[in-house]
N, C-alpha and C positions, 0 to 999 in steps of 0.2 A: 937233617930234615927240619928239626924245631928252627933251625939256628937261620934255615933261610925264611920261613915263616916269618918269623923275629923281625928279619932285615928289611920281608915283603910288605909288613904291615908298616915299621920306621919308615921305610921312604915314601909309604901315601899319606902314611900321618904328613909329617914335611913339607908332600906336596901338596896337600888342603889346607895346609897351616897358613904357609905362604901366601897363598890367591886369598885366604881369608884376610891376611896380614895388610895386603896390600891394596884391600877393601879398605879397610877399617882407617889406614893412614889416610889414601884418597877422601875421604868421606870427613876427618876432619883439616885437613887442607884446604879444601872445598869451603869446610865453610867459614874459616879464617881470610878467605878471599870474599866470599858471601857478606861476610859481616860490615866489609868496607864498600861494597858493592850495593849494599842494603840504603846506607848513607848516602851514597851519589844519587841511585837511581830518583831517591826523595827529594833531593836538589835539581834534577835536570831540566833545564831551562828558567832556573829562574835569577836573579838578579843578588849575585851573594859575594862579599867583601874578599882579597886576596889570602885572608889567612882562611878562609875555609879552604881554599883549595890549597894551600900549603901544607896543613892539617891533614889532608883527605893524602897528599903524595905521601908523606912520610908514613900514614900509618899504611898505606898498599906497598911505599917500601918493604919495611917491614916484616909484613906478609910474605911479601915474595924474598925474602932473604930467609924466611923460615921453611920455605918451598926450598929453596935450593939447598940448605942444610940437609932436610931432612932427606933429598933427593940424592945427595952424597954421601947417607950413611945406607940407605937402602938400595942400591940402584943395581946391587947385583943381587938381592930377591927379586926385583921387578925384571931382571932378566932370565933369571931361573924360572921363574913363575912363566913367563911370556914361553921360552924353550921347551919347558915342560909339555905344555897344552899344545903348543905346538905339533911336538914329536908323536906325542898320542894322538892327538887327531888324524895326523895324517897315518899312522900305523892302525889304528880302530878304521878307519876310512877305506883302507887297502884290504882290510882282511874281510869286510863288508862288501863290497864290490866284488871282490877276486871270488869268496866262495857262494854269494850266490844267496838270494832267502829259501832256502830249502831245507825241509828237511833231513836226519839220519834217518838210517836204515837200520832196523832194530837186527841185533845179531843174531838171538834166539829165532823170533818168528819169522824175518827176512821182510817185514810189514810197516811201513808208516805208521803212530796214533796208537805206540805202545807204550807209552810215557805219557806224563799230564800236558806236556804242550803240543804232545802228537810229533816229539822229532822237532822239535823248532829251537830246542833251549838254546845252541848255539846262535843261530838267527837274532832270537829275541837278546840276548844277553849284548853282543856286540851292536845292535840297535839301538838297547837304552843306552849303552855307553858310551855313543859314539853320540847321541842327544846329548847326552849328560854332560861330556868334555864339551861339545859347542855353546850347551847355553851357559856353564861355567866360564868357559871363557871370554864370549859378548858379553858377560856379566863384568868380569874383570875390567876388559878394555873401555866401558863406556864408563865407569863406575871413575877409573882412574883419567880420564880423558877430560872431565867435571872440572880437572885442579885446571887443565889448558883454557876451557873453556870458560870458565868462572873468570880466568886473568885478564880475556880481552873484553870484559862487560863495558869498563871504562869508560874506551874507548868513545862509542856510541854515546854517551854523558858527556865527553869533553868536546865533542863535535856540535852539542847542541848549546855551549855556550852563549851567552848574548854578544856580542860585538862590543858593547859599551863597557861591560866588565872582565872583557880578553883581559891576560894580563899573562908576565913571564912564568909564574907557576902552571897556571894552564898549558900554556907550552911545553916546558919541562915534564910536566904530569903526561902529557901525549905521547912527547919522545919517550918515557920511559916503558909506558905501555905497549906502542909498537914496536920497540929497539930490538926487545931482544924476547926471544918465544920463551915463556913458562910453564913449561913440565916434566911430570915425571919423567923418568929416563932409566935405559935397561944397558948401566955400564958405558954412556953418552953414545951408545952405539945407533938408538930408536929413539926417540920422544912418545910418548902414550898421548897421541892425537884421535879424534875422531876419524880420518883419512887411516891410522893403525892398520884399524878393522879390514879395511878394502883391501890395501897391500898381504894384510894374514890370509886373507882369502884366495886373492889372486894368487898366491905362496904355495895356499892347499892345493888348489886346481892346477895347479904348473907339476906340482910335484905327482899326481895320481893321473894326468895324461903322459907324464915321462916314463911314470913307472909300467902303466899300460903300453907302451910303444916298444918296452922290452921284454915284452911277455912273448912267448911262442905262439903262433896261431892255432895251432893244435891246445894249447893251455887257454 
């Protein structure tokens, strides 16, 4: 009994750790892309020599070469983490729907409003948990979606260029910025985009109209 206790409490330690973990990386990623994004934005449109954009490329190289490091030593947290929240939502989701907000029936008096929530504690319990998984996890997705976002700031800077100070870094710096998508990744299976969020949803509601469509009509 202790021994499953033990194991009950290690895998939610694990599983808060994680989503915490993969806050905390997103968040300075974010702003190591922030930092050179900071730089450009103060330049944008005005009239500035070829080695400032040379400068500005290499240290957003940089950046995003520390993006992808770090996204190949973590990328199966961020898929565990993603899986996790997952699988409980949609299981807190199902057990919520299926049984109903309704009270128990007390065994002794055969009466609702024999307990302090009046019969609800099941109700109430799988309600805050099934809040609590959703806003932890829109927490996570949007939190880690920052590093994607933050990488295409650039872009908008290097469009606003002047004409007379176009030059072949400018270019380069563009191609590099639209060439190839930067971010997180769950095992290169997902990228941690803002669009995530929509497909995780659509995911949930796919899954809990199938799971309904197999229930008996008498259930």
């Amino acid at each position: 009994m202790y021994l499953f206790q033990f194991l009950h409490f290690q895998s939610t330690f694990i599983w808060n750790f994680s989503d915490l973990f993969v806050i905390c990386m997103s968040y300075y990623l974010t702003s190591r892309l922030q930092y050179v994004n900071k730089k450009l934005l103060a330049a944008q449109g005005k009239y500035l020599p070829e080695v400032f954009w040379r400068t500005s490329r290499e240290e957003y190289g940089r950046a995003v070469q520390l993006v992808r490091k770090v996204d190949d030593v973590i990328s199966g947290i961020v898929f565990i983490s993603f899986a996790n929240n997952l699988f409980f939502i949609c299981l807190q989701l199902f057990n919520t729907l299926e049984n109903g907000i309704k009270g128990a029936v007390s065994c002794r008096s055969g009466k609702q409003g024999s307990t302090i929530l009046g019969g609800y504690e099941a109700a109430v319990y799988f309600l805050f948990s099934l809040i609590y998984l959703i806003s932890r996890s829109v927490a996570v997705s949007l939190i880690a979606s920052q590093v994607n976002s933050a990488s295409t700031v650039p872009a908008s800077v290097l469009y606003d260029v002047p004409s007379p100070v176009y030059c072949l870094e400018v270019q380069r710096f563009l191609e590099q910025v639209n060439g190839e998508k930067i971010a997180l990744s769950g095992l290169q299976f997902f990228s941690v985009t803002r669009s995530l969020l929509l497909t995780v949803a659509g995911t949930i509601v796919t899954y809990e109209l199938v799971m309904f469509q197999f229930k008996s009509p008498d259930q």
